[in-house]
C-alpha positions as a Python dict, from the first residue, in 0.01 Angstrom:
ca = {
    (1, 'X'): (0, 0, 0),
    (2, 'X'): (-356, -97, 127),
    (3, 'X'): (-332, -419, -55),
    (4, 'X'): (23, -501, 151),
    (5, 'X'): (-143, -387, 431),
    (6, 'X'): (-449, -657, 450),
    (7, 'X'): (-254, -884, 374),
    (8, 'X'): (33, -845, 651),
    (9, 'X'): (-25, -1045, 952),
    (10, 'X'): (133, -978, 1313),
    (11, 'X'): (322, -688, 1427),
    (12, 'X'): (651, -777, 1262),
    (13, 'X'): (510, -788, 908),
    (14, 'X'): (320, -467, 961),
    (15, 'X'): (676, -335, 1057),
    (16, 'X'): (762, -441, 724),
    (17, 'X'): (508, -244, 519),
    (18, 'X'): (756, 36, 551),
    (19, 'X'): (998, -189, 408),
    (20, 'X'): (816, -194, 80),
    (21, 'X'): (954, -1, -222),
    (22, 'X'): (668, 208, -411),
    (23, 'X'): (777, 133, -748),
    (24, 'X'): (553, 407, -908),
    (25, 'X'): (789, 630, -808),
    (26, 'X'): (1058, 511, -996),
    (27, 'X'): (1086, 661, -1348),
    (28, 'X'): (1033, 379, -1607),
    (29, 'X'): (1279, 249, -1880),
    (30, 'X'): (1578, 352, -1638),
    (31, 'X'): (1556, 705, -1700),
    (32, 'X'): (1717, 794, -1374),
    (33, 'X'): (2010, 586, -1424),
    (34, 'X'): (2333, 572, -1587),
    (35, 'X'): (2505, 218, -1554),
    (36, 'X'): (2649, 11, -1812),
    (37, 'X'): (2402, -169, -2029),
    (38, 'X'): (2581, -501, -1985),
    (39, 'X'): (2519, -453, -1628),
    (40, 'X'): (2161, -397, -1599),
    (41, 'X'): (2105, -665, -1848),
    (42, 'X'): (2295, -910, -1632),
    (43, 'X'): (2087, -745, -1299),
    (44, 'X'): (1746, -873, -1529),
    (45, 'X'): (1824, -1187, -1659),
    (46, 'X'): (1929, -1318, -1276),
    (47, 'X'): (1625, -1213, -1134),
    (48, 'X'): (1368, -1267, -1408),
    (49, 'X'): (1520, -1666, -1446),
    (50, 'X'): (1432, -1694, -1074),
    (51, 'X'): (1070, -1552, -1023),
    (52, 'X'): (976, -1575, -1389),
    (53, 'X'): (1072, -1919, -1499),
    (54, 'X'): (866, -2203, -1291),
    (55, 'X'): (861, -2438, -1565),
    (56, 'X'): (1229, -2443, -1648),
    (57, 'X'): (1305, -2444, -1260),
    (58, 'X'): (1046, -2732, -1190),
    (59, 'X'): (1218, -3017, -1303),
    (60, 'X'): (1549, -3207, -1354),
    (61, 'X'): (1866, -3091, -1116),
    (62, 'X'): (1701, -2743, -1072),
    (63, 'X'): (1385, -2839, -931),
    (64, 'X'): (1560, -2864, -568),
    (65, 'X'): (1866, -2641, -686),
    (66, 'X'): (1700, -2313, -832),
    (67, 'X'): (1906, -2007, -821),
    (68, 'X'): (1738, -1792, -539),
    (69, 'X'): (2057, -1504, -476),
    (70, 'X'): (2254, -1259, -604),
    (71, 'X'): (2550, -1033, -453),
    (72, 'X'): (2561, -708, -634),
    (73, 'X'): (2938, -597, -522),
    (74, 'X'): (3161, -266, -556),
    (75, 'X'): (3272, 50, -458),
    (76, 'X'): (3023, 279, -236),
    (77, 'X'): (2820, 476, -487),
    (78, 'X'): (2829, 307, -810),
    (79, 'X'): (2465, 249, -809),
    (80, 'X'): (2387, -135, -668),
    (81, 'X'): (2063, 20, -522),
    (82, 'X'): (1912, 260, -781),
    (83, 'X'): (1951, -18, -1031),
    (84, 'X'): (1837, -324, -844),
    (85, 'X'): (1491, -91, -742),
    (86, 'X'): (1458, -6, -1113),
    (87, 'X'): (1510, -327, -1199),
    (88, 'X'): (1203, -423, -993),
    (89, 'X'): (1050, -172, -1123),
    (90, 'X'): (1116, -243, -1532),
    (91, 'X'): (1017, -608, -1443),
    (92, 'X'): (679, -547, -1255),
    (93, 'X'): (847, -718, -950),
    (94, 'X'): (729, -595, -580),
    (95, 'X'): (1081, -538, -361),
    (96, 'X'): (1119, -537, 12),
    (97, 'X'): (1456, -329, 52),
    (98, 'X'): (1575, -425, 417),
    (99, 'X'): (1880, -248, 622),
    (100, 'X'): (2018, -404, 956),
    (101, 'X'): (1815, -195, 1117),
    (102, 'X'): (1471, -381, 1039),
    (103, 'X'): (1590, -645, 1166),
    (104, 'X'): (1812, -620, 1483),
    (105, 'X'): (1534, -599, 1736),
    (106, 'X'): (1539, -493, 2109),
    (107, 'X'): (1404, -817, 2275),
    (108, 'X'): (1555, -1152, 2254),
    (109, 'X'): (1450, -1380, 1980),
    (110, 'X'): (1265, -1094, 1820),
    (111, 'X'): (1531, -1083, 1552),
    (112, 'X'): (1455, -1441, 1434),
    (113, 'X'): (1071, -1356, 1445),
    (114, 'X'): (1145, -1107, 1207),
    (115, 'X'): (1313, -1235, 967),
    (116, 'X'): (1058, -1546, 932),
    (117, 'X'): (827, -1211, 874),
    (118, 'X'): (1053, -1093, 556),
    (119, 'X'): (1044, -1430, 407),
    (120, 'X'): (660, -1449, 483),
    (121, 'X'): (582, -1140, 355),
    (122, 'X'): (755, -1160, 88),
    (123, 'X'): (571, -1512, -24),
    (124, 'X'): (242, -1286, -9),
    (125, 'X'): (417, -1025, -218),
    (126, 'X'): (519, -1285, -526),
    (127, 'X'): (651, -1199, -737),
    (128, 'X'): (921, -1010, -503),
    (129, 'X'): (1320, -933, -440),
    (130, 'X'): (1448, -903, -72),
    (131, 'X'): (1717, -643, -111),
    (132, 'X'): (1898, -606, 129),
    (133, 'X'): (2152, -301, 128),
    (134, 'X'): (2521, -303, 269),
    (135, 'X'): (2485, -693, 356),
    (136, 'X'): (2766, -794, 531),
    (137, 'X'): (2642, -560, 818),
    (138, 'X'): (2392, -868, 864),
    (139, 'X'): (2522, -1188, 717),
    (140, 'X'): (2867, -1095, 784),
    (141, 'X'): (3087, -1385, 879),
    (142, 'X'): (3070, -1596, 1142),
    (143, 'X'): (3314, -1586, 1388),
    (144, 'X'): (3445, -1719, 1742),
    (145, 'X'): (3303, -1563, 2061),
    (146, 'X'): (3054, -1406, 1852),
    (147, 'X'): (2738, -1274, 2060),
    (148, 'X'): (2507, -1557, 2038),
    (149, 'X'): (2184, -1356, 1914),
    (150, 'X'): (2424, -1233, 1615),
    (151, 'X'): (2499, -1592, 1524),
    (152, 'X'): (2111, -1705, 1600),
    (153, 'X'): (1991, -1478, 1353),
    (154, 'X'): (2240, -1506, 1034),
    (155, 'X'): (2128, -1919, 1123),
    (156, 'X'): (1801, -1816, 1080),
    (157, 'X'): (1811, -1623, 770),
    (158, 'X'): (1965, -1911, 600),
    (159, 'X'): (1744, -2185, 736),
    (160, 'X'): (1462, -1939, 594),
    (161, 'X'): (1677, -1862, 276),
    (162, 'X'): (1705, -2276, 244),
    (163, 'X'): (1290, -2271, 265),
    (164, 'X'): (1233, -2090, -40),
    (165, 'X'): (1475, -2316, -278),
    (166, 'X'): (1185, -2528, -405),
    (167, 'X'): (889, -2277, -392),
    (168, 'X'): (674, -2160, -636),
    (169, 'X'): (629, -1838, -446),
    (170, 'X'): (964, -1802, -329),
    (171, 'X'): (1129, -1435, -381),
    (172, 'X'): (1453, -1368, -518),
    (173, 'X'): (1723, -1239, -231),
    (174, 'X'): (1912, -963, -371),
    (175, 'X'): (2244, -834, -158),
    (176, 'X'): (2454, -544, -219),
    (177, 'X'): (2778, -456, -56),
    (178, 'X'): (3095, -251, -65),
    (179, 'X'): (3254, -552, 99),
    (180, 'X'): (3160, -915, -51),
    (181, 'X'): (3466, -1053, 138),
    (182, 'X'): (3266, -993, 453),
    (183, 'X'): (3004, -1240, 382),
    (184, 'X'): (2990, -1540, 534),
    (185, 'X'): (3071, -1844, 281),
    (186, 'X'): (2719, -1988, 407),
    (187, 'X'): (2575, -1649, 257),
    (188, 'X'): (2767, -1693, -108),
    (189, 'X'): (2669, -2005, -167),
    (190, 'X'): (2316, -1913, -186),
    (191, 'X'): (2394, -1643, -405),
    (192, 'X'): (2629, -1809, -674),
    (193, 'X'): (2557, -1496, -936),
    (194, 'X'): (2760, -1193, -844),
    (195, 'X'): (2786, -884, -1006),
    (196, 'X'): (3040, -669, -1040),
    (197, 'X'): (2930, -278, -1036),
    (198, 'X'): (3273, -54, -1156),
    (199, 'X'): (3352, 272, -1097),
    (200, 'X'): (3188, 494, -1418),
    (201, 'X'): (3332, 516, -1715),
    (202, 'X'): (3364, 844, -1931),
    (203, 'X'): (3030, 787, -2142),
    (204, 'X'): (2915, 707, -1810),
    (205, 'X'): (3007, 981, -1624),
    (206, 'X'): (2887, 1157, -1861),
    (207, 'X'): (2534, 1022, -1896),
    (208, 'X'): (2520, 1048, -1512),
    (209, 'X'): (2605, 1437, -1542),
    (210, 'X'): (2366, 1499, -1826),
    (211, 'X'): (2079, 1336, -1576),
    (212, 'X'): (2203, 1562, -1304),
    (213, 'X'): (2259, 1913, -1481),
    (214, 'X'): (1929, 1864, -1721),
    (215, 'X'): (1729, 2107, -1564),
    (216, 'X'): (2052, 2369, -1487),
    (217, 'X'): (2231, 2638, -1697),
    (218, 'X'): (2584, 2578, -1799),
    (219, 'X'): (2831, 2882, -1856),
    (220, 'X'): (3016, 2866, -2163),
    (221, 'X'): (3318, 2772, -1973),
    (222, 'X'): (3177, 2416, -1911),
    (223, 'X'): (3049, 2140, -2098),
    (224, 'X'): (2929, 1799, -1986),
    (225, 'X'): (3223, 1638, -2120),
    (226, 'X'): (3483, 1857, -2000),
    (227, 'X'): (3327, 1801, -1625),
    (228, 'X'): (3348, 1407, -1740),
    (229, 'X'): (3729, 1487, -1765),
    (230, 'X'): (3761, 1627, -1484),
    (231, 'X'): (3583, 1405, -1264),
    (232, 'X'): (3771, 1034, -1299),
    (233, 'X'): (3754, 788, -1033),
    (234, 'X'): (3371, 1000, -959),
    (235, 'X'): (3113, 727, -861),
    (236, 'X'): (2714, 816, -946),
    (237, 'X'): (2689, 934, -589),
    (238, 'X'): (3021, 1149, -602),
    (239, 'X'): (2911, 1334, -903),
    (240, 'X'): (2537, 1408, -734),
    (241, 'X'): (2718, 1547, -436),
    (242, 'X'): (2965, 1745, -683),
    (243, 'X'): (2707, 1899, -828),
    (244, 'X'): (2450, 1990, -551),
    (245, 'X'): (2812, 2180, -384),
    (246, 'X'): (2822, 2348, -721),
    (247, 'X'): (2456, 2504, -699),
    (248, 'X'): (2492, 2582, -389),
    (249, 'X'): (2804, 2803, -484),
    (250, 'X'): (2625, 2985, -729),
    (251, 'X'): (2335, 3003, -475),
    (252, 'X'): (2563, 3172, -217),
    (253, 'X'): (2714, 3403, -439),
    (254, 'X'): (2329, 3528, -542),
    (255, 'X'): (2171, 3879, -352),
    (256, 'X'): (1808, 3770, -436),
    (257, 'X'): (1618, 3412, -413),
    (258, 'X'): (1554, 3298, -740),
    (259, 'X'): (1532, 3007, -933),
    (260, 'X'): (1731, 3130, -1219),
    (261, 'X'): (2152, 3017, -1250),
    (262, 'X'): (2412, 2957, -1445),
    (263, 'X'): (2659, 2742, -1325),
    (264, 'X'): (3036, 2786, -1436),
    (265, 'X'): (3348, 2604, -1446),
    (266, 'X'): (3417, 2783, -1126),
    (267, 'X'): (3106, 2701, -973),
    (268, 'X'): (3247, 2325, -978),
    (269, 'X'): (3625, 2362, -907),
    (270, 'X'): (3492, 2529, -633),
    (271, 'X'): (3319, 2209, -547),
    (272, 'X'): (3592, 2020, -631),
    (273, 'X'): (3790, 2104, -352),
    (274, 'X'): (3537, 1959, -66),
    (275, 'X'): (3398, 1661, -271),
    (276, 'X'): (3666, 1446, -382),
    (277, 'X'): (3646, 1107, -568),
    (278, 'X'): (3613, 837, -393),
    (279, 'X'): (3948, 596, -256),
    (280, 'X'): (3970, 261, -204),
    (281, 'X'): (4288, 102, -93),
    (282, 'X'): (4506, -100, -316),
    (283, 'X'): (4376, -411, -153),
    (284, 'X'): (4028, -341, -153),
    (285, 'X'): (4054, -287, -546),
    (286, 'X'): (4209, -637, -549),
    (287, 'X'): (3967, -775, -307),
    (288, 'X'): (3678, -622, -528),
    (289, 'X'): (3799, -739, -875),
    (290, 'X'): (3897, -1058, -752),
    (291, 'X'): (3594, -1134, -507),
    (292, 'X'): (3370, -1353, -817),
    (293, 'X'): (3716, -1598, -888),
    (294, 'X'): (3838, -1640, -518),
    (295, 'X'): (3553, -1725, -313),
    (296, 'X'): (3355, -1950, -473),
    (297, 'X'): (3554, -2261, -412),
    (298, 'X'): (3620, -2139, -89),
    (299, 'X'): (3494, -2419, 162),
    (300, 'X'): (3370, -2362, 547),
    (301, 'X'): (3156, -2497, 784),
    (302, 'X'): (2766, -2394, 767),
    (303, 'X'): (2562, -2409, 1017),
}
């Protein structure tokens, strides 16, 4: 962090030195996560070709054209932000993970001088990913009678995004959201790669529970893959909060403090009944699973 912080200049990038991820926290190899291979690989190769490739990128119809974005999409909880931080973290990339609340500031134009900080900051950073988490909050689309300082800064953030196209230095601008319809087209045709995170599978669910219960007791009542039955529809974040409400049950049925338990099936049914699997409407679903075919032809006026 001292090295960020010499090098940040003016009060909006030191703002953004609590922006910065500290990757050697994350665990290494992806031992904290369970996603689908296929996925993470796909998470790598997009980002790697973009910060890792200057030769390939510096000639020919990609010299101007590079491939700068990606929209990681899906349900709430699936893991778009544990992966794209380990991710930076198997790749030796630095990450600046921003939320609207970095950058809506309280005096006027201050939101445009801050997000000419991110982009800045994350030149000095190389190699880097912006993430930015639940997206369309920010570059959400345009629309009429719009407050003026809301339109101001998405304009800005693509004029900036439009900068880095040709750089050497340039970072790689990594969204998530639950809602990729939300974007504005502007936005998605940045970020032509998009990639679809699904609920968990069995073996998934399973891998995620096995990462969750390692360090607890299970009664002979309950096995891994039975609560992997029981749980479909679960995402990642689902299952965490299932089985923190399970502890705690066996916690509140305990006289003494101690760090010894044994969690049982009725420990989790228990559970069960206040942490439910997520729902998503029938036309979110579509929306979702259709989102990569529908909207990239779509045409609309940028700025």
């Amino acid at each position: 962090m001292k090295k960020w912080s010499s090098l940040a200049r003016g009060k909006f990038e030191q703002m953004l030195l609590e922006c910065i991820v500290n990757t050697d926290k994350i665990p290494p190899n992806y031992e904290n996560i369970s996603i689908d291979p296929k996925t993470i690989g796909k998470v790598e190769r997009v980002t790697a070709m973009g910060l890792t490739r200057p030769k390939a990128f510096g000639h020919g119809v990609l010299k101007n054209n590079k491939v700068t974005g990606a929209v990681l999409y899906g349900p709430p909880g699936t893991g778009k932000t544990l992966l794209a931080k380990g991710v930076a973290k198997q790749s030796g990339f630095n990450m600046l993970s921003i939320s609207t609340s970095e950058v809506w500031q309280k005096c006027h134009g201050d939101d445009e001088k801050m997000i000419k900080a991110i982009f800045s900051m994350a030149r000095k950073m190389y190699p880097s990913i912006v993430f930015i988490d639940e997206a369309d909050a920010m570059l959400g689309e345009r629309k009429a009678g719009e407050k003026r300082h809301i339109r101001a800064m998405l304009n800005q953030f693509l004029m900036e995004w439009d900068g880095i196209m040709s750089g050497t230095d340039s970072p790689f601008i990594l969204l998530a959201t639950n809602r990729p319809n939300d974007l504005d087209p502007a936005v998605l045709r940045r970020a032509p790669a998009r990639i679809l995170f699904n609920l968990p599978s069995k073996v998934e669910r399973m891998g995620i529970l096995r990462l969750l219960l390692e360090h607890e007791t299970l009664g002979p009542d309950i096995t891994i893959p039975t609560l992997a039955n029981l749980t479909p529809q679960y995402t990642g974040s689902d299952l965490k909060n299932l089985c923190v409400t399970a502890a705690t049950e066996c916690i509140g049925e305990q006289t003494v403090d101690t760090d010894e338990r044994t969690l049982t099936r009725r420990h989790f049914l228990a559970a069960m009944q206040t942490i439910k699997a997520i729902t998503l409407s029938k036309t979110r679903e579509q929306d979702l699973d259709n989102f990569q075919n529908n909207r990239q032809e779509q045409g609309a006026a940028e700025e």
